[in-house]
Residue frames as a rotation matrix with the C-alpha (Angstrom) as fourth column:
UNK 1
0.048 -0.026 0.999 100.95
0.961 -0.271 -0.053 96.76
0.272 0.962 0.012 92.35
UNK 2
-0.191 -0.322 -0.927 101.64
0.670 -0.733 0.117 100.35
-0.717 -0.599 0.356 92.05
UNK 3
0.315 0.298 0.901 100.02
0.898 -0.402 -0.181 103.00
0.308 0.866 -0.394 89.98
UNK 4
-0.280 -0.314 -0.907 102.08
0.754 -0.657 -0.005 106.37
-0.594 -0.686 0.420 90.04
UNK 5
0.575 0.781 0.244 100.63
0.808 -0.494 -0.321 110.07
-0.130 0.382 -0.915 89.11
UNK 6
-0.515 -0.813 -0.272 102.77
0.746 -0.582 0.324 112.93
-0.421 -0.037 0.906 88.83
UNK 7
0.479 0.877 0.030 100.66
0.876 -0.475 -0.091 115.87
-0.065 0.070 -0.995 89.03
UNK 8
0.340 -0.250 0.907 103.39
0.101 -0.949 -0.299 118.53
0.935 0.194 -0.297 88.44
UNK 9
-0.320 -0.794 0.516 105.73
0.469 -0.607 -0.642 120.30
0.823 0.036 0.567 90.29
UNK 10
-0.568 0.387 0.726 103.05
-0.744 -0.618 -0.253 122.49
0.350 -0.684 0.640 92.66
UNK 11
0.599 0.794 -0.107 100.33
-0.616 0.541 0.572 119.50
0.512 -0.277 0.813 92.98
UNK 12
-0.516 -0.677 0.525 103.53
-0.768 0.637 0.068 116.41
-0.380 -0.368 -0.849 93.67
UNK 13
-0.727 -0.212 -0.653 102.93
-0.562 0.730 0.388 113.05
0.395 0.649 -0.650 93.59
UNK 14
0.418 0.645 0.640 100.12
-0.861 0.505 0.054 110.43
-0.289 -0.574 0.766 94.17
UNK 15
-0.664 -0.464 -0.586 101.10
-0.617 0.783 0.079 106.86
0.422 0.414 -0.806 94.81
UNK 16
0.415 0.865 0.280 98.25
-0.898 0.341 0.278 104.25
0.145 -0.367 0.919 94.76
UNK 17
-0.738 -0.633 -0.235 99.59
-0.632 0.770 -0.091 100.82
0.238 0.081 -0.968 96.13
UNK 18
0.526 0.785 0.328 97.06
-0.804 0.584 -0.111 97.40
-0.279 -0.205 0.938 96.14
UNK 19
-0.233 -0.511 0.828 98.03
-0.354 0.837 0.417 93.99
-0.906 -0.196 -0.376 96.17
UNK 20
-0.831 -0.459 -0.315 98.38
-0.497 0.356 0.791 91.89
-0.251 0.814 -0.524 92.92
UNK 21
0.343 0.828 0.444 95.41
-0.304 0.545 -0.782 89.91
-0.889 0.133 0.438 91.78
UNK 22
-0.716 -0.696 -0.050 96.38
-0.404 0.355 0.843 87.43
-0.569 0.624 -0.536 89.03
UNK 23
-0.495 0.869 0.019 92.85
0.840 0.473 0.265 86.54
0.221 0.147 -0.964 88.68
UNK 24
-0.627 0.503 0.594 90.19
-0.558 -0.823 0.108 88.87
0.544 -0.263 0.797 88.43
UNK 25
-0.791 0.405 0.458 87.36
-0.397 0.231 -0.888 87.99
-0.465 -0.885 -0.022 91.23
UNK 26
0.298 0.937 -0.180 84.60
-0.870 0.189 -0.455 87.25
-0.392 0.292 0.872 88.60
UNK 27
0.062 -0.070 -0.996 86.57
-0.655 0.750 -0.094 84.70
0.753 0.658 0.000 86.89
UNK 28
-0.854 -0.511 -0.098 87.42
-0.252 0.570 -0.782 83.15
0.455 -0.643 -0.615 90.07
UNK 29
-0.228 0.932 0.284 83.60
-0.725 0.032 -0.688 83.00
-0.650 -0.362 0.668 91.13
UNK 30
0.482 0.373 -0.793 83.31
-0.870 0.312 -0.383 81.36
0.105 0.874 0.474 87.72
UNK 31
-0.324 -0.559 -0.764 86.19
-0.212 0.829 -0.517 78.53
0.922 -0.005 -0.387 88.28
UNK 32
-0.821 0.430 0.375 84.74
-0.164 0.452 -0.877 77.65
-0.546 -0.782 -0.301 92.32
UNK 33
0.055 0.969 0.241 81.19
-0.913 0.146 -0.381 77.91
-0.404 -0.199 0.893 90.85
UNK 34
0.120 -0.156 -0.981 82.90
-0.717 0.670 -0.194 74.88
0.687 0.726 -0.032 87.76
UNK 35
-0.637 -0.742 -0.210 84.10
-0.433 0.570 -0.698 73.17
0.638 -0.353 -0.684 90.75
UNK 36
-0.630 0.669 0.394 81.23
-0.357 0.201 -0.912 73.27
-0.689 -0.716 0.112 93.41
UNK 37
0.215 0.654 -0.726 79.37
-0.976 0.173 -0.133 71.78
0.039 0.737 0.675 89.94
UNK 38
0.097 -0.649 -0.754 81.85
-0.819 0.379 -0.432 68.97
0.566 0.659 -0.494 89.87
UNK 39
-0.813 0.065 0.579 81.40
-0.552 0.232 -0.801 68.25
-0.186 -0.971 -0.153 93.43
UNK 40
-0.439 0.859 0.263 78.12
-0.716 -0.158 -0.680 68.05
-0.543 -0.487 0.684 93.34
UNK 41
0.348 0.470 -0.812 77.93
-0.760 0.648 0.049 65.22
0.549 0.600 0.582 90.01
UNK 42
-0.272 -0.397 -0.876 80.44
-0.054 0.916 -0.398 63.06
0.961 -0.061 -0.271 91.60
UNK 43
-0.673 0.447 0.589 79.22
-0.531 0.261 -0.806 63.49
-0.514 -0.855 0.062 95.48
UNK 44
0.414 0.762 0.498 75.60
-0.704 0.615 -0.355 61.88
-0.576 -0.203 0.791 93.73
UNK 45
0.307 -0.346 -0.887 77.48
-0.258 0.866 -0.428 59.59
0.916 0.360 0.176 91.43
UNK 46
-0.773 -0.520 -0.363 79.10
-0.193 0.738 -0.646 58.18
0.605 -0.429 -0.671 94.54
UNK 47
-0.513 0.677 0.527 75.88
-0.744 -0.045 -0.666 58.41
-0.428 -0.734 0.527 96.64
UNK 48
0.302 0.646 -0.701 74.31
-0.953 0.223 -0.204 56.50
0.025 0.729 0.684 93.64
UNK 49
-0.073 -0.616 -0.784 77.08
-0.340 0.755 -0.561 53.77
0.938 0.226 -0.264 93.81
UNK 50
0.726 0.348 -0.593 76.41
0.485 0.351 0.801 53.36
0.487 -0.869 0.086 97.80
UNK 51
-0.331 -0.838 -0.433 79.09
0.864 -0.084 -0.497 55.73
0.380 -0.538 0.752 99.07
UNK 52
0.244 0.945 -0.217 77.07
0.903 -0.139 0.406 57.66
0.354 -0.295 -0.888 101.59
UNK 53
0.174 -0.515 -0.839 79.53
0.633 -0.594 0.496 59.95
-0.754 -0.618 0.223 103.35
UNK 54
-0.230 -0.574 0.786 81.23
0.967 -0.046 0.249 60.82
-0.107 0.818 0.566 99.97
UNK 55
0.133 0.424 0.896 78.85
0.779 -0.604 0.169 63.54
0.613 0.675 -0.410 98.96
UNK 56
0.796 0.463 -0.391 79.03
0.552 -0.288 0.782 65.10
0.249 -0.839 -0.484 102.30
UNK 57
0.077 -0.988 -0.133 82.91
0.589 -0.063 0.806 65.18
-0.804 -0.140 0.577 102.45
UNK 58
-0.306 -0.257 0.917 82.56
0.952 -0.076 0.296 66.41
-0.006 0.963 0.268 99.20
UNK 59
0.526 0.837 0.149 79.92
0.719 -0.531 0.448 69.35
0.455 -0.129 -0.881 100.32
UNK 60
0.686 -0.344 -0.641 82.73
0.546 -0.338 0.766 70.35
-0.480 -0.876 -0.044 103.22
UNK 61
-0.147 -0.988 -0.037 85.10
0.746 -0.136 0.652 70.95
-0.650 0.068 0.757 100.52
UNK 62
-0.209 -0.490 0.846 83.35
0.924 -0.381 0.008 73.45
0.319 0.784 0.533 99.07
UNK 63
0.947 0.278 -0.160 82.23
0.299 -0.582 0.757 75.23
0.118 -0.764 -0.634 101.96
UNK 64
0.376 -0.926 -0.015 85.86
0.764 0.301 0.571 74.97
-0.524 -0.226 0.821 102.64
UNK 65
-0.592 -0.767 0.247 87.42
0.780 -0.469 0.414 76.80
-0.202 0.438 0.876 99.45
UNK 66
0.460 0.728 0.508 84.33
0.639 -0.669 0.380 79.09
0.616 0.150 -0.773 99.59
UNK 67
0.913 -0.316 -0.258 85.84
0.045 -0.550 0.834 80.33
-0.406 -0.773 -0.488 103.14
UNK 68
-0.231 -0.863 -0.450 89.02
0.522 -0.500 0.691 80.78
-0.821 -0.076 0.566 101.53
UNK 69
-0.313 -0.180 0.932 87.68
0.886 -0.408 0.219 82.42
0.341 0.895 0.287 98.65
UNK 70
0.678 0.709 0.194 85.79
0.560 -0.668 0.490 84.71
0.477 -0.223 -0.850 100.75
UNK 71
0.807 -0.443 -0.391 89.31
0.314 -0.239 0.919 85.86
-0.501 -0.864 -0.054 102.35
UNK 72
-0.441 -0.868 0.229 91.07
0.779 -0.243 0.579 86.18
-0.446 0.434 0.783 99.61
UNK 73
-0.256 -0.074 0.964 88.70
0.653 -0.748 0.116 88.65
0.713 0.659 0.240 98.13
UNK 74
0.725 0.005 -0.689 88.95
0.686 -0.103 0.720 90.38
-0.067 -0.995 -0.078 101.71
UNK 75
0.089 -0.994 -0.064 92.36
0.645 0.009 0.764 90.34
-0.759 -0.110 0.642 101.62
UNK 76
-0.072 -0.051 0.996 91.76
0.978 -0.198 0.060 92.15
0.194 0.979 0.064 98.01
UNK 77
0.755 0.650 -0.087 90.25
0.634 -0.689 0.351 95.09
0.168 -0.320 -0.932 99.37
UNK 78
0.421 -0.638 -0.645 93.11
0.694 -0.231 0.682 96.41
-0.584 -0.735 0.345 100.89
UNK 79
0.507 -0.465 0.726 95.27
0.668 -0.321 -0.672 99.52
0.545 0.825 0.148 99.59
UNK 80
0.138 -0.385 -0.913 97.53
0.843 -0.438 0.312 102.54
-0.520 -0.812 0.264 100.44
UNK 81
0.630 0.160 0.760 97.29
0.729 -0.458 -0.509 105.85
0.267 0.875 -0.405 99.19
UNK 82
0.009 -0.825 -0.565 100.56
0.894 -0.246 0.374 108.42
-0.448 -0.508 0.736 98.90
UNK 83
0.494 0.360 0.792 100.27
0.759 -0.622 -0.191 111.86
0.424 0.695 -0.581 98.25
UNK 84
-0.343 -0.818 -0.461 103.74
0.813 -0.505 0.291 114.18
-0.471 -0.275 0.838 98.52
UNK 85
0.695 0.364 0.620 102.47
0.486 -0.873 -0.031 117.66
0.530 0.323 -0.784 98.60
UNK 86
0.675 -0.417 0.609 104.96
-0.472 -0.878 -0.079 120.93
0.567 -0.234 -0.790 99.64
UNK 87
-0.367 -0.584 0.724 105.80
-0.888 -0.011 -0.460 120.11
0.277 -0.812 -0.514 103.13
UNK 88
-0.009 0.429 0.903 103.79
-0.761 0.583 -0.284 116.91
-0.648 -0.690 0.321 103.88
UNK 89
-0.877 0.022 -0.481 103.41
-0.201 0.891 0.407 113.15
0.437 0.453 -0.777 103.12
UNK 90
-0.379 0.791 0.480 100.49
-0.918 -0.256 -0.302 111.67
-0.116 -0.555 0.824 103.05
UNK 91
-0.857 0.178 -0.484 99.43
0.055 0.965 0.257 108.10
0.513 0.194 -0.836 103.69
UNK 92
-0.091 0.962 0.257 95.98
-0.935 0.006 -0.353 106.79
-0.342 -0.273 0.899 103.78
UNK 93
-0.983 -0.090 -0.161 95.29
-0.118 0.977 0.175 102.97
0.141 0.191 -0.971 104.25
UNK 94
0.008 0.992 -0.126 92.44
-0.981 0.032 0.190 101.42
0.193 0.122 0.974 103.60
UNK 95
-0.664 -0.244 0.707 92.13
-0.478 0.865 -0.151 97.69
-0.575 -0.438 -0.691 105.80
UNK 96
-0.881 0.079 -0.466 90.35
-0.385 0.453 0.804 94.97
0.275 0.888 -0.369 104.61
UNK 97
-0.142 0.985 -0.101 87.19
0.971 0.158 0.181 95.43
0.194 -0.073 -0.978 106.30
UNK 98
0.259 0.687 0.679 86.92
0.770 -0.572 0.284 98.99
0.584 0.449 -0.677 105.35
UNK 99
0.591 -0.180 -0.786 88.85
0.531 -0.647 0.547 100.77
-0.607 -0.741 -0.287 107.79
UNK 100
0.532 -0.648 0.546 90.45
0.309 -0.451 -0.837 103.79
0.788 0.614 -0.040 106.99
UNK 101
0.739 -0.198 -0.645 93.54
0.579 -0.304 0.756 105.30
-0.346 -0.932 -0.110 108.45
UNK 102
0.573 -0.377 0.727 95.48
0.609 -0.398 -0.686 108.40
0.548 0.836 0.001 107.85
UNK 103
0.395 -0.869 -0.299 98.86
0.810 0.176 0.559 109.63
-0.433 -0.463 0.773 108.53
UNK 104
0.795 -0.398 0.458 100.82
0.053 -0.706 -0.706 113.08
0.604 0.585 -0.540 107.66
UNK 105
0.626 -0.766 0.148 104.04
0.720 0.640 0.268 112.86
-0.300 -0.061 0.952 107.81
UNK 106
0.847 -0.006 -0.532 106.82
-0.227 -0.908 -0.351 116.16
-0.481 0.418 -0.770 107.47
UNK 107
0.755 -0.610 0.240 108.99
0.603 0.501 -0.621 115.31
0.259 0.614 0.746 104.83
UNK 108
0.574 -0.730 0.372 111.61
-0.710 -0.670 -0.218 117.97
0.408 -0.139 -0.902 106.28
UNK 109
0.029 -0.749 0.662 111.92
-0.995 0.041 0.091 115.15
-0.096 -0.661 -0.744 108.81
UNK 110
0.809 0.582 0.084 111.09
-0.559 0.805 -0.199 112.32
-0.183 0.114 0.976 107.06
UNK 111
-0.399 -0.910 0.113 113.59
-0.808 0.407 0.426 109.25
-0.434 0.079 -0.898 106.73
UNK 112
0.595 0.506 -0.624 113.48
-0.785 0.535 -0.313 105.98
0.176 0.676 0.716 104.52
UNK 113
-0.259 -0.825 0.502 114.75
-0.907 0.387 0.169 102.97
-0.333 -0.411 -0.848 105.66
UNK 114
0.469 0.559 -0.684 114.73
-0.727 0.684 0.060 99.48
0.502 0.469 0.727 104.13
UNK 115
-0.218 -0.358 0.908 115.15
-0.937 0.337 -0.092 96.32
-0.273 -0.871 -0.409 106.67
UNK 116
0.847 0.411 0.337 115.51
-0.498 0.835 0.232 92.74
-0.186 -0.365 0.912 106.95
UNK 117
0.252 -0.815 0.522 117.81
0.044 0.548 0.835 89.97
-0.967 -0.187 0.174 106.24
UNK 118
-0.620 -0.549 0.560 117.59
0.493 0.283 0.823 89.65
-0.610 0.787 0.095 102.71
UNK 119
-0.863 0.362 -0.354 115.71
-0.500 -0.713 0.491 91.14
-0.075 0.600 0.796 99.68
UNK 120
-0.662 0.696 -0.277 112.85
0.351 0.615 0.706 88.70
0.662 0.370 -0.652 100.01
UNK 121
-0.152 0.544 -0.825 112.07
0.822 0.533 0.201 89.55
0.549 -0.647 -0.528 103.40
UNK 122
-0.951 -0.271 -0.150 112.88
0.304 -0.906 -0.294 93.42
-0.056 -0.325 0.944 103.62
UNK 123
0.207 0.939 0.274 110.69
0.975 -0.220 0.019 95.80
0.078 0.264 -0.961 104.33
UNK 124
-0.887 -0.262 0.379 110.11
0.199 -0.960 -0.198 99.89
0.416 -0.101 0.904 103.88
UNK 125
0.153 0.683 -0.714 109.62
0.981 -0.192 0.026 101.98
-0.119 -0.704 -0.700 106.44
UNK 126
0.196 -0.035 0.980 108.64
0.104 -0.993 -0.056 106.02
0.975 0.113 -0.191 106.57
UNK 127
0.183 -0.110 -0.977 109.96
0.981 0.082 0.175 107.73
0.061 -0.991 0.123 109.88
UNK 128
0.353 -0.038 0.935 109.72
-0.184 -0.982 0.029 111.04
0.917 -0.183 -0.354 111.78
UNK 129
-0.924 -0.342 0.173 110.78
-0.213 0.084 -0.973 111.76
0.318 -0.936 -0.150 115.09
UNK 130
-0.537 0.789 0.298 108.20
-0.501 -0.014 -0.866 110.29
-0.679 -0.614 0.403 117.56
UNK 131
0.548 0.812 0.201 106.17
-0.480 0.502 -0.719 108.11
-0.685 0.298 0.665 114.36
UNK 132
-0.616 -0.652 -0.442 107.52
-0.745 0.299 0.596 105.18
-0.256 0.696 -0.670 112.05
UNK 133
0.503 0.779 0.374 104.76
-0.463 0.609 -0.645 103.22
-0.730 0.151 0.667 109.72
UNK 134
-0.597 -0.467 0.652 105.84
0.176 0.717 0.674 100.38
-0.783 0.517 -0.346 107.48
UNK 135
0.393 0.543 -0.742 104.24
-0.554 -0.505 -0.662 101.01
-0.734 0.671 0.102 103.83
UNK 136
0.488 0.367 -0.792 103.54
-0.755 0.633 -0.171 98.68
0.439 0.681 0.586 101.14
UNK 137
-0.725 -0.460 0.514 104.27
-0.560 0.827 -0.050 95.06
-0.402 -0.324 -0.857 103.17
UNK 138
0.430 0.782 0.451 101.84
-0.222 0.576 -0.787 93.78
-0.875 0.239 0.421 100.62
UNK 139
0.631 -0.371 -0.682 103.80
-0.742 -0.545 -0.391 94.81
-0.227 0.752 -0.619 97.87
UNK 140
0.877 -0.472 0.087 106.43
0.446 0.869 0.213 92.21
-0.176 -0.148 0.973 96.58
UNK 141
0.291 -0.797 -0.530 109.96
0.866 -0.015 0.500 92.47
-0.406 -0.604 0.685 96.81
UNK 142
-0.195 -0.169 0.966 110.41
0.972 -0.168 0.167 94.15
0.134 0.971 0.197 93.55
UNK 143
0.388 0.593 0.706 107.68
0.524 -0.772 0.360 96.66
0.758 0.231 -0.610 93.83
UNK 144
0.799 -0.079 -0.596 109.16
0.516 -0.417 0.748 97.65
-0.308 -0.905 -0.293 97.60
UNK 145
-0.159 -0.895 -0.416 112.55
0.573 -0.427 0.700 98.55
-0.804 -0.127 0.581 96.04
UNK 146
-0.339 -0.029 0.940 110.99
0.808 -0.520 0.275 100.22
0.481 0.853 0.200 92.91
UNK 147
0.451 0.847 0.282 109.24
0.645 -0.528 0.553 102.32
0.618 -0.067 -0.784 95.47
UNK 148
0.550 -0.683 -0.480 111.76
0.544 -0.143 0.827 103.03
-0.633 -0.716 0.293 97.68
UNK 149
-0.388 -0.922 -0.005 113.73
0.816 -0.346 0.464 104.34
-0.429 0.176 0.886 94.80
UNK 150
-0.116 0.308 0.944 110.89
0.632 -0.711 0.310 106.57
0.766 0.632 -0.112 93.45
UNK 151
0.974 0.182 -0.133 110.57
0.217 -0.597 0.773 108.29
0.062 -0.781 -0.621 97.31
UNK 152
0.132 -0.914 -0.383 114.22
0.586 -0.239 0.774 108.99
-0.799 -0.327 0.504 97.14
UNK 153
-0.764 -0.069 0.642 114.35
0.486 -0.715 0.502 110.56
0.425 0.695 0.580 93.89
UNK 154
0.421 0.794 0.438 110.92
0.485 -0.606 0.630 112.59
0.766 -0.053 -0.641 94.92
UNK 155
0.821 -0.280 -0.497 112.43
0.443 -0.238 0.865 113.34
-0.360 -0.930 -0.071 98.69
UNK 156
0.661 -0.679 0.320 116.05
-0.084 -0.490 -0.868 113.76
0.746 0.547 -0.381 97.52
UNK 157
0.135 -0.599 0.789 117.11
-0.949 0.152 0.278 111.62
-0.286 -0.786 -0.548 100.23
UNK 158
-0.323 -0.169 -0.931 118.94
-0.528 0.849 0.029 108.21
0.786 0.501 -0.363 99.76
UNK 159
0.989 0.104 0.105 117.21
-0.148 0.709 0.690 105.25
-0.003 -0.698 0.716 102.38
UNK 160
0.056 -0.547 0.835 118.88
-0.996 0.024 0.083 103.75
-0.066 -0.837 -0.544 105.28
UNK 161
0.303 0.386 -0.871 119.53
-0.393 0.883 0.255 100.14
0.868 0.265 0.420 104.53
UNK 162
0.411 -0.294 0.863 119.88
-0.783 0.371 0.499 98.61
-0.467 -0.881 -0.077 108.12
UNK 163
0.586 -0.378 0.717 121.96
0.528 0.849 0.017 95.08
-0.615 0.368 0.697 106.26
UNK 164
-0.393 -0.773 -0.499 124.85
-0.423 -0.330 0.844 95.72
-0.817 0.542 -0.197 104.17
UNK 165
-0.821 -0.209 0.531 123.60
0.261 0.690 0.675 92.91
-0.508 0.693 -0.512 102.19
UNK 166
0.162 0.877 0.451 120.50
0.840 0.117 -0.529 94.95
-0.517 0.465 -0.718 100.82
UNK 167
0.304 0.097 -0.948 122.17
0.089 -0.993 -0.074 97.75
-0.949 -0.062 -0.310 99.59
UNK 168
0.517 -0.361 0.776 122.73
0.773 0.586 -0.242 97.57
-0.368 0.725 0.582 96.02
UNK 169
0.887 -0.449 -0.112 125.36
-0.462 -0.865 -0.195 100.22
-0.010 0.224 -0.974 96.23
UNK 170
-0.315 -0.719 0.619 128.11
-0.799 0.553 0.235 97.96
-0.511 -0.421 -0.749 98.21
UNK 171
0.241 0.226 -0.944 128.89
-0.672 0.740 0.006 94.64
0.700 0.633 0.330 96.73
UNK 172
0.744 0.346 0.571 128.28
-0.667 0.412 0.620 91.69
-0.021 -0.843 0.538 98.56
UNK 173
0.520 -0.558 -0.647 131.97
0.357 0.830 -0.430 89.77
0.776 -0.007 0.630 97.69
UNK 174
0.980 -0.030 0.199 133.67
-0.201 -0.130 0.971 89.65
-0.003 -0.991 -0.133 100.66
């Protein structure tokens, strides 16, 4: 997802990018906690019926989607934060265990380049001489090329598509 600011002319632009969440995290506590309930009647209904193991097997699986829930809201954490002032980009990531890292970037020399084989699988990068960081690869396909086109209008430079076939200037009949 992508939440953009326009602060004017003298301030520029802030662009906050985080990954999608179709679910908020509380409801999703709420649908594992329905489930690890559900387990837990039928693990003693089969214990009750003489199927010993059952409950156990039943226990693993929710240890199981616990450890992936606990990674997806990991994985949640994550963001990037863009902020086009005068002479400088700025990018500030935030990892999913709380690291931060930050990048400045002179937009005199700054280049935009979108890559891969196809529009599913492309990605944008930011490049100076001597530093090139990749910037929303959470982001789906969509959001990468909506973003790409709002740093070109802001820059006033058109990206580099490395593939003919991602440019949606050039048409792709042959």
């Amino acid at each position: 997802m992508m939440e953009v600011t326009e602060t004017g002319p003298a301030a520029g632009l802030q662009v906050h990018l985080y990954p999608d969440q179709r679910i908020s995290l509380s409801k999703l506590k709420l649908v594992l906690s329905g489930f690890a309930l559900l387990c837990l009647a039928l693990g003693a209904v089969f214990y009750f019926l003489g199927a010993t193991p059952v409950p156990g097997f039943m226990g693993l699986e929710v240890v199981l989607l616990l450890a992936v829930y606990r990674y997806g809201a990991n994985r949640a954490r994550i963001g990037e934060w863009l902020s086009l002032e005068a002479e400088t980009l700025s990018i500030r990531r935030q990892g999913h265990r709380g690291q931060d890292e930050r990048f400045d970037l002179a937009t005199r020399d700054l280049h935009l380049e979108l890559a891969g084989p196809n529009r599913q699988t492309q990605r944008l990068w930011l490049g100076t001489p001597g530093q090139v960081l990749e910037i929303g690869a959470f982001l789906a396909p969509s959001e990468r090329a909506q973003l790409a086109g709002l740093l070109e209008k802001v820059l006033g430079r058109a990206p580099f598509f490395s593939s003919p076939q991602l440019n949606p200037n050039t048409s792709n009949m042959e």
